[in-house]
Backbone as CSV, one residue per row, in Angstrom:
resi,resn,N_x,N_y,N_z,CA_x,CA_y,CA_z,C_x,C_y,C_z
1,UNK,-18.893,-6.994,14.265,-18.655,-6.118,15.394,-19.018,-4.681,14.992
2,UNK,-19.931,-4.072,16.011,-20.062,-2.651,15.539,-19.116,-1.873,15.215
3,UNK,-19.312,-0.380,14.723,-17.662,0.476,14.219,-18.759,1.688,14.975
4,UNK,-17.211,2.245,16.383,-17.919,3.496,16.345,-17.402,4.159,15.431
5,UNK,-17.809,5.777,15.210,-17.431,7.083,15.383,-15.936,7.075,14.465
6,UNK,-14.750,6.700,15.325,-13.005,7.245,15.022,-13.217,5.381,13.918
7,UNK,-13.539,4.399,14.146,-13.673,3.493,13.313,-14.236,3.777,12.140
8,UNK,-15.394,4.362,11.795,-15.975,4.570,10.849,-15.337,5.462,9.985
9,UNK,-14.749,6.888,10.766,-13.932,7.774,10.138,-12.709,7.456,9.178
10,UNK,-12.291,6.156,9.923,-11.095,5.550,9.384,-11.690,5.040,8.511
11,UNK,-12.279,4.444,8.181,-13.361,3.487,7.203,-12.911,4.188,6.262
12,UNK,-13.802,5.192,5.984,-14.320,6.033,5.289,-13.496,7.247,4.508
13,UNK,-12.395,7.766,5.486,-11.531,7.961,4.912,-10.365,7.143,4.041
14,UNK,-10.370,6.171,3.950,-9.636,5.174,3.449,-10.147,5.101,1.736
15,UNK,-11.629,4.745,1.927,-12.298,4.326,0.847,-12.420,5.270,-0.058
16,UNK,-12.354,6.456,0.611,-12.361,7.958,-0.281,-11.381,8.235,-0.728
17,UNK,-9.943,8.228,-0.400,-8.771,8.111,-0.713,-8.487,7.624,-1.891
18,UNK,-9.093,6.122,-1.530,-9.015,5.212,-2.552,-9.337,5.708,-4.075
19,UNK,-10.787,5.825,-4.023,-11.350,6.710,-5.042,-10.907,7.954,-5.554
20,UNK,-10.825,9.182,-4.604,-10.866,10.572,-5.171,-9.456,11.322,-5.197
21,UNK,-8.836,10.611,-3.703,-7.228,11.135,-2.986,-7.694,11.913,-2.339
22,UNK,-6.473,12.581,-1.697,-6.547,13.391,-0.610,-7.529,14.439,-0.728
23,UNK,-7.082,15.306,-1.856,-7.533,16.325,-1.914,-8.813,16.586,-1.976
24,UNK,-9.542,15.629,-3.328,-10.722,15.801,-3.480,-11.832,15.077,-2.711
25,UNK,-11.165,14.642,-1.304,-12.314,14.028,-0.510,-12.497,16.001,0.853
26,UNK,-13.612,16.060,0.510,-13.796,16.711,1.379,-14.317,16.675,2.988
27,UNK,-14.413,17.476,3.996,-14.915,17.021,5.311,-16.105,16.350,5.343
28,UNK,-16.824,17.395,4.256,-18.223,17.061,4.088,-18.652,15.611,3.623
29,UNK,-17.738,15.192,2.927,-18.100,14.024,2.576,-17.885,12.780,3.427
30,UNK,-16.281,13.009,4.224,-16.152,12.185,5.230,-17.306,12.285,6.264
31,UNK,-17.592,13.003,6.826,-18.968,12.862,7.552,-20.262,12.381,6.946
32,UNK,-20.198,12.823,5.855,-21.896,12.236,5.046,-21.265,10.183,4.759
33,UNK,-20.239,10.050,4.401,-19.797,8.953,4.150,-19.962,8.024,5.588
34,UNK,-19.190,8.237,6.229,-18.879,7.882,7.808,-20.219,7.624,8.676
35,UNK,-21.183,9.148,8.034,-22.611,8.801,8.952,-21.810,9.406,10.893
36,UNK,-21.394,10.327,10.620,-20.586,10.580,11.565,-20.273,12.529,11.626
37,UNK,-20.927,12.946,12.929,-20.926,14.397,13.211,-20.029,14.797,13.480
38,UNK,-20.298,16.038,13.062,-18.655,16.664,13.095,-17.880,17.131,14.424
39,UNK,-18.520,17.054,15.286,-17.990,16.751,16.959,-17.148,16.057,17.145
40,UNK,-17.566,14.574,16.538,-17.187,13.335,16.572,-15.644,12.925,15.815
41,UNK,-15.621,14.039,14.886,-14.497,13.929,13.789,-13.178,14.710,14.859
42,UNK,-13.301,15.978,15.980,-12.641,16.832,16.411,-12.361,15.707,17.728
43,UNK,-13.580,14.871,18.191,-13.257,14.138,19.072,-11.846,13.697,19.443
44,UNK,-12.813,12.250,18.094,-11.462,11.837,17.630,-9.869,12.241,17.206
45,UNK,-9.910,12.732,16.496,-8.820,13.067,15.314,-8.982,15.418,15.622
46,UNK,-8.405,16.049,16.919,-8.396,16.948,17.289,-7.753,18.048,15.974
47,UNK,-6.691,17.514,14.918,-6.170,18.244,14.186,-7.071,18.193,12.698
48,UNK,-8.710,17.466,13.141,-9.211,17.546,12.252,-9.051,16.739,10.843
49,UNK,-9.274,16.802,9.897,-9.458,16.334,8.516,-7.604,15.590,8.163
50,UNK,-6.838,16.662,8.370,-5.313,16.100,8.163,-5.134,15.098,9.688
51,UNK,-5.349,15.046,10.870,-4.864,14.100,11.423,-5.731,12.619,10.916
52,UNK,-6.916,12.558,10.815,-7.452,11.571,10.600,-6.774,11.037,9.252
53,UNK,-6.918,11.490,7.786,-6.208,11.005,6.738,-4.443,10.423,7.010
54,UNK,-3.821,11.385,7.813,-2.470,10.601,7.902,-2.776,9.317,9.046
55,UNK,-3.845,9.280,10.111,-3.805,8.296,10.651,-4.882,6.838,9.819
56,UNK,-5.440,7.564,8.588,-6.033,6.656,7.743,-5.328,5.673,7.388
57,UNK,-3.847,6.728,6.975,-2.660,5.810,5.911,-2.065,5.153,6.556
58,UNK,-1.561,5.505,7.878,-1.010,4.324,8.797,-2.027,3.270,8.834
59,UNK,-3.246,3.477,9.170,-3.897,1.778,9.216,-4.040,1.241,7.861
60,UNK,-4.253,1.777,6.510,-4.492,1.522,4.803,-2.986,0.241,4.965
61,UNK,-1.483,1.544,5.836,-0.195,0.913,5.453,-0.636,-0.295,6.408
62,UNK,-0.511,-0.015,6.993,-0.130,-1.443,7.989,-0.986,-2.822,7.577
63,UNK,-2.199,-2.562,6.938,-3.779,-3.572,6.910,-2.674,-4.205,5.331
64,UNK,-2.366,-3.439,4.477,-1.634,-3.567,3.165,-0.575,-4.773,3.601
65,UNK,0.385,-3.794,5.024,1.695,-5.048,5.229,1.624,-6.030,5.647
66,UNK,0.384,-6.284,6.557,-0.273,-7.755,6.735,-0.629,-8.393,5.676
67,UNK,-1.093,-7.994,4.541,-1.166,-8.890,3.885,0.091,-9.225,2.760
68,UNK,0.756,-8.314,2.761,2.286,-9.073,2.442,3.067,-9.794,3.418
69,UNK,2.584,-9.853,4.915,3.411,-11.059,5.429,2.750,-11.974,5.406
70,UNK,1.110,-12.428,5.098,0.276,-13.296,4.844,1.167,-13.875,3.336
71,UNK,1.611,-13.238,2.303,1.654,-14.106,1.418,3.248,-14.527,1.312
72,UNK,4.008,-13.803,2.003,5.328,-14.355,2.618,4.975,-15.601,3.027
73,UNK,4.487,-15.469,4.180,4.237,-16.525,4.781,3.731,-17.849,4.126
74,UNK,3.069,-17.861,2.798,2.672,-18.979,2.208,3.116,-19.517,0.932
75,UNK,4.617,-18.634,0.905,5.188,-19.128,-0.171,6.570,-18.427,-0.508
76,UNK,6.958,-18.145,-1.340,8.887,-17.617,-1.275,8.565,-16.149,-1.761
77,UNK,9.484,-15.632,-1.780,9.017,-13.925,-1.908,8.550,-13.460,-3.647
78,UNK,9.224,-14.531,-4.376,8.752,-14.699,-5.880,6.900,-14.947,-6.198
79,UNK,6.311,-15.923,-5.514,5.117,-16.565,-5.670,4.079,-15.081,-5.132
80,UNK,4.983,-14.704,-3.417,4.013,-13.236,-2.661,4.068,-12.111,-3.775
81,UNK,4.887,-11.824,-4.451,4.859,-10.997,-4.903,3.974,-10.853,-6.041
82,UNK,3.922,-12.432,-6.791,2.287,-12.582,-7.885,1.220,-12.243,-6.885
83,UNK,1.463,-13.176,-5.583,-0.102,-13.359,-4.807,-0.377,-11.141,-4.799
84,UNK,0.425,-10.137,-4.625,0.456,-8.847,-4.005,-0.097,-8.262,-5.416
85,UNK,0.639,-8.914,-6.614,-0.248,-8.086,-7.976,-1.693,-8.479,-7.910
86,UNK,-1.838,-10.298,-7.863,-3.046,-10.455,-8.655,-4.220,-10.108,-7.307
87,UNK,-3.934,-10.110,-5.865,-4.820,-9.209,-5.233,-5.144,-7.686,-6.265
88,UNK,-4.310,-6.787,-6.080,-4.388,-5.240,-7.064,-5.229,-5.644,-8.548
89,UNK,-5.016,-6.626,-9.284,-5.415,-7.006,-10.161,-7.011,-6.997,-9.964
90,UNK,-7.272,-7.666,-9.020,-8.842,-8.381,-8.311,-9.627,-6.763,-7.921
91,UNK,-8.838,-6.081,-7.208,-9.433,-5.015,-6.491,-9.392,-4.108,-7.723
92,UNK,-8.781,-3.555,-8.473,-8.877,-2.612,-9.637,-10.244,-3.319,-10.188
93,UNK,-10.222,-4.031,-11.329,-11.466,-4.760,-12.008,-12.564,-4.792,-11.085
94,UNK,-12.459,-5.518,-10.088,-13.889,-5.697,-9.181,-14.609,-4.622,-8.930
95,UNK,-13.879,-3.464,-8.933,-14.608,-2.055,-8.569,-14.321,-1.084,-9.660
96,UNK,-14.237,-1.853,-10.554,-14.408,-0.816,-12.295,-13.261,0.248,-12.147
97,UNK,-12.517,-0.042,-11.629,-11.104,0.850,-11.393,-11.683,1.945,-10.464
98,UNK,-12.267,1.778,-9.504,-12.431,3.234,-8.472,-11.648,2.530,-7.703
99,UNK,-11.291,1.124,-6.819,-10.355,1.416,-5.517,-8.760,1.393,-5.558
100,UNK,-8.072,2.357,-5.992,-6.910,2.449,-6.137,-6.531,2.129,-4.619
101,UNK,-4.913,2.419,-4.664,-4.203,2.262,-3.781,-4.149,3.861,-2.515
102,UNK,-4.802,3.433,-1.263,-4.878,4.538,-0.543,-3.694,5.189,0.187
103,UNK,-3.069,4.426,0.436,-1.337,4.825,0.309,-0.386,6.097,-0.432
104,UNK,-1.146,4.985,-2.156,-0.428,5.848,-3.165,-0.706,7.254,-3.072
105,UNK,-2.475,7.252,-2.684,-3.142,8.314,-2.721,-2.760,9.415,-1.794
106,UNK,-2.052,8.888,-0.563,-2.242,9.825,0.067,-0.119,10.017,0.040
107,UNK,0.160,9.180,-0.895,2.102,9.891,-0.994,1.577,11.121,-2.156
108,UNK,0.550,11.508,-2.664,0.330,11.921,-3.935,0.141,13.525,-3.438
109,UNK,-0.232,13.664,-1.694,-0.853,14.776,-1.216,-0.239,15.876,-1.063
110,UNK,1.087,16.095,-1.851,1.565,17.210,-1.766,1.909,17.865,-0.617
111,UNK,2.994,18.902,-0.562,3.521,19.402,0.442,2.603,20.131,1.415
112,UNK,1.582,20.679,0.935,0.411,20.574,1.972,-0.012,20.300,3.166
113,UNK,0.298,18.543,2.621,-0.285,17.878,3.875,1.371,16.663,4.099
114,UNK,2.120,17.119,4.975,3.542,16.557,4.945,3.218,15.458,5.904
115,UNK,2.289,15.476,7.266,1.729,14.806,7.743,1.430,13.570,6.784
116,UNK,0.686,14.043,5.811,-0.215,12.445,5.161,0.912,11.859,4.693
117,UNK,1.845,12.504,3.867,2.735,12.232,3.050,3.909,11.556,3.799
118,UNK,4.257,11.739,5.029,5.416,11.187,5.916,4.689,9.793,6.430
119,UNK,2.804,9.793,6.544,2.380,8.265,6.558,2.747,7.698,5.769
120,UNK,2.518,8.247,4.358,2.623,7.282,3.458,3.964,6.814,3.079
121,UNK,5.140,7.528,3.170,6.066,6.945,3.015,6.644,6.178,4.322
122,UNK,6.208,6.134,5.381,6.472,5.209,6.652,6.038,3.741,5.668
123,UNK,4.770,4.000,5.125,3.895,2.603,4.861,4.928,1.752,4.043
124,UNK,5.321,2.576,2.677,6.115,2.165,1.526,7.472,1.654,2.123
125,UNK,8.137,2.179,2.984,9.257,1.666,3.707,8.857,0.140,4.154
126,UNK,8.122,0.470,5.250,7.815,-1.246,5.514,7.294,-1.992,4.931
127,UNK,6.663,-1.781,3.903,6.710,-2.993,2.536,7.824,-3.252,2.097
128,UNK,8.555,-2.256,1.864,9.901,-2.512,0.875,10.363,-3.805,2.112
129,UNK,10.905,-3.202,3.285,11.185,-4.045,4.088,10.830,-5.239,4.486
130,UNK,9.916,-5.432,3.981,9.126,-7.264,4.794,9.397,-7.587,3.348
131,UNK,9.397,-6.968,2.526,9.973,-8.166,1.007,11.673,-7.949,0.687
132,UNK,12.032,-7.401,1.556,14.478,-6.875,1.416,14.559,-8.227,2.675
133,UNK,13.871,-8.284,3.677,14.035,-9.348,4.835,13.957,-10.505,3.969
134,UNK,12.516,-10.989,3.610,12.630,-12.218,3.122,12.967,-12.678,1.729
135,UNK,13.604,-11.730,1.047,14.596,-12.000,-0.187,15.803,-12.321,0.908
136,UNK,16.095,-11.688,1.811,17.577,-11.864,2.179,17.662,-13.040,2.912
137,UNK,16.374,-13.612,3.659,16.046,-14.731,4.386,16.401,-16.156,3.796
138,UNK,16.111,-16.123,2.089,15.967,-16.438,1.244,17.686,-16.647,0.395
139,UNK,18.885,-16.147,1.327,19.995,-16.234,0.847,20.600,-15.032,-0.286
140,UNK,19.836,-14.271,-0.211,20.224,-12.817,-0.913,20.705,-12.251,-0.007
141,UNK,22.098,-11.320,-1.115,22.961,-10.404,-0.047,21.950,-9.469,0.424
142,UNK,22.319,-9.003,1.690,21.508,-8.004,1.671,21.525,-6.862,1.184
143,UNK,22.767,-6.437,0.492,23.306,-5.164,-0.270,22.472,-5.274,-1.608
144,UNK,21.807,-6.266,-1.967,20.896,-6.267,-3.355,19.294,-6.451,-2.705
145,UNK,19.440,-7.068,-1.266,17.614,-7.192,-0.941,17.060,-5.967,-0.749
146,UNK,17.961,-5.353,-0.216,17.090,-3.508,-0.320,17.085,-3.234,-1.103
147,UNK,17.279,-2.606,-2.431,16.999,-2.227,-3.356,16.415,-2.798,-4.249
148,UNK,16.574,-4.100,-4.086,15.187,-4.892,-5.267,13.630,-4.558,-4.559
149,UNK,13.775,-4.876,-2.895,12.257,-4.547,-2.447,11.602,-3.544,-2.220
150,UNK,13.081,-2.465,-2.563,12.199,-1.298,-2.858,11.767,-0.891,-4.126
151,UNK,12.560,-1.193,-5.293,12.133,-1.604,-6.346,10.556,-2.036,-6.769
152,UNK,10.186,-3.276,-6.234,8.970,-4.189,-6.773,8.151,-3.297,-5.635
153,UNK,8.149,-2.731,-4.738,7.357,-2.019,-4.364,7.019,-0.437,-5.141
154,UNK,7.948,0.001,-5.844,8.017,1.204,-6.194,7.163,0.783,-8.236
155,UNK,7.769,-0.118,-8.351,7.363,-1.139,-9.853,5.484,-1.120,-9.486
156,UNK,5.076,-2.300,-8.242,3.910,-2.441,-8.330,2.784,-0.932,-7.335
157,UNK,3.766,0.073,-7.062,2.219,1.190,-6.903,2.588,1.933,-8.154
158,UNK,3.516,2.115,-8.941,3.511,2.886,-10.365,2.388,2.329,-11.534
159,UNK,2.442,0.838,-11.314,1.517,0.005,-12.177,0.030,-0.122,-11.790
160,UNK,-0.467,0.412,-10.378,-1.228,0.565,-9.919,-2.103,2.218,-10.505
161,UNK,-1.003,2.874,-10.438,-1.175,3.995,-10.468,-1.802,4.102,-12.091
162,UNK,-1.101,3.182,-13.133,-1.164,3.190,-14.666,-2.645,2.839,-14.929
163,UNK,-2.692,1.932,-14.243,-4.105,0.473,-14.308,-5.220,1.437,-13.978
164,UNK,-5.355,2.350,-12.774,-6.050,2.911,-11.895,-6.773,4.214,-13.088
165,UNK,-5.663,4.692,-14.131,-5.463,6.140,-14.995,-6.379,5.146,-16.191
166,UNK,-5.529,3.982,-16.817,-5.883,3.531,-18.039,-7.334,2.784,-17.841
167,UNK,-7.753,2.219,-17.026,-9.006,1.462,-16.571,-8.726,0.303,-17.103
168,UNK,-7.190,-0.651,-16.645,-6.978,-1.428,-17.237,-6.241,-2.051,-16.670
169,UNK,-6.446,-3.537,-16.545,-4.927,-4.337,-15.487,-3.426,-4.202,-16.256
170,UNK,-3.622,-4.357,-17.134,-2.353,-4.515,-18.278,-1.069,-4.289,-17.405
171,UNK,-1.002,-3.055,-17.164,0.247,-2.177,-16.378,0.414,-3.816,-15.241
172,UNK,-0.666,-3.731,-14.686,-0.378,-4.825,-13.552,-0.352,-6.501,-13.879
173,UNK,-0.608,-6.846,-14.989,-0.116,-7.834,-15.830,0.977,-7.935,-16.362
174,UNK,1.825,-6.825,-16.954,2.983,-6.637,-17.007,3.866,-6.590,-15.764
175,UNK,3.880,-5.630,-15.026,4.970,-6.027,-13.669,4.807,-7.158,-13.366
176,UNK,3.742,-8.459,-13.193,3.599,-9.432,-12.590,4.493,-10.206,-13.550
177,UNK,4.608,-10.042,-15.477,5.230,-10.943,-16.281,6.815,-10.246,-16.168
178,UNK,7.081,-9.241,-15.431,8.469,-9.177,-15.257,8.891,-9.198,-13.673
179,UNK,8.379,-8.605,-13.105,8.563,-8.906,-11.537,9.235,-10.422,-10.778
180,UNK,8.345,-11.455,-11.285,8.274,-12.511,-10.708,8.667,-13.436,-10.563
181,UNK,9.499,-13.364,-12.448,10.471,-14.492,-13.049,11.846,-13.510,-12.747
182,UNK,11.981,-12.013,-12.499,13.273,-11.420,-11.827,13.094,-11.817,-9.700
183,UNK,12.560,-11.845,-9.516,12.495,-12.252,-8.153,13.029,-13.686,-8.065
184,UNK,12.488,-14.423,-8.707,12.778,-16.089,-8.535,14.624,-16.164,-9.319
185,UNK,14.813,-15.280,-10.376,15.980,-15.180,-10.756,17.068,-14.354,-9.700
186,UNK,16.663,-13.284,-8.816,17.598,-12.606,-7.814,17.665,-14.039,-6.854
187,UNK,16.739,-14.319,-6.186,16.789,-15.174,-5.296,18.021,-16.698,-5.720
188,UNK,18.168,-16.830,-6.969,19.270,-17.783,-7.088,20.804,-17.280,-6.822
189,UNK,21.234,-15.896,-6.982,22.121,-15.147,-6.368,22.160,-15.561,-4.999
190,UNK,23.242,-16.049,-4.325,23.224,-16.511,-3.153,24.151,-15.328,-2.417
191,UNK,23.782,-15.421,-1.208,24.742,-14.584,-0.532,26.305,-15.552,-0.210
192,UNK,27.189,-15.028,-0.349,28.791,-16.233,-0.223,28.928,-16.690,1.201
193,UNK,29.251,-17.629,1.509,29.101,-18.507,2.703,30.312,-17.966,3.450
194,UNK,29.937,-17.687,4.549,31.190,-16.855,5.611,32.116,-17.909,6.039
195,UNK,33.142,-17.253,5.812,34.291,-18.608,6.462,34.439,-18.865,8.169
196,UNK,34.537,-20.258,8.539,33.972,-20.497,9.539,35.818,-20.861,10.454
């Protein structure tokens, strides 16, 4: 399907993110990247360069939380949470460590841009959340599912962040060898059966 214009922008700002972060992607580049005039950028996205990047991170977040309810969905929150590293695993290596996490990139943007930064922590919330639900779905109190899923969310963009610096999965080989066997171990914690 073709991509206009505000599609492409999003594209493009995403992928730059990925790579450089906020800061060091400039207009110029989103347009030379995008293939997209700068009319087209005010069109769209009227507050310019900061509305488009915080509306980057909302689609980066949301495209991210689909695929953590994709791997919910195909297995217990222990197994999604390998399937959520060894994706990061795949995408770091495959692209010689340039596509970091565009999320991370844009919680990274400083008070500056509070806009990007209030996306990105919208994003990180509802991850934490679709993995605190189905730990708790899963018979965990819920007084321990929030804070573990914010946890393994806060665990796997720090290890992202390591992997992304060191040019190396390791960081993300490690959270996966502690993450996964503590997930499958919380999840035997049952929540106590309400008296009926």
């Amino acid at each position: 399907m073709p991509q206009g214009p505000r599609e492409r922008l999003l594209a493009s700002a995403i992928a730059l993110m990925r790579e450089r972060g906020v800061h060091a992607t400039g207009l110029a580049d989103l347009l030379e990247h995008s293939k997209t005039a700068r009319g087209s950028l005010y069109q769209h996205f009227p507050r310019g360069k900061t509305e488009l990047m915080e509306q980057a991170t909302l689609l980066a977040g949301h495209t991210i939380g689909r695929r953590i309810e994709r791997a919910l969905a195909q297995g217990d929150p222990a197994s999604a949470v390998g399937t959520l590293i060894d994706y990061w695993i795949t995408s770091l290596a495959s692209s010689d460590y340039t596509h970091g996490c565009p999320v991370l990139a844009a919680a990274q943007s400083g008070p500056a841009e509070p806009a990007v930064q209030a996306a990105a922590a919208t994003a990180l919330k509802q991850w934490s959340s679709l993995l605190a639900t189905a730990l708790a779905e899963h018979g965990m109190p819920n007084d321990s599912a929030g804070p573990l899923g914010s946890t393994i969310i806060a665990t796997i963009e720090g290890a992202i962040a390591r992997s992304f610096a060191a040019r190396s999965t390791t960081p993300l080989t490690d959270a996966r060898t502690v993450l996964v066997p503590l997930v499958e171990q919380a999840m035997k914690t049952r929540a106590p059966a309400t008296a009926t």
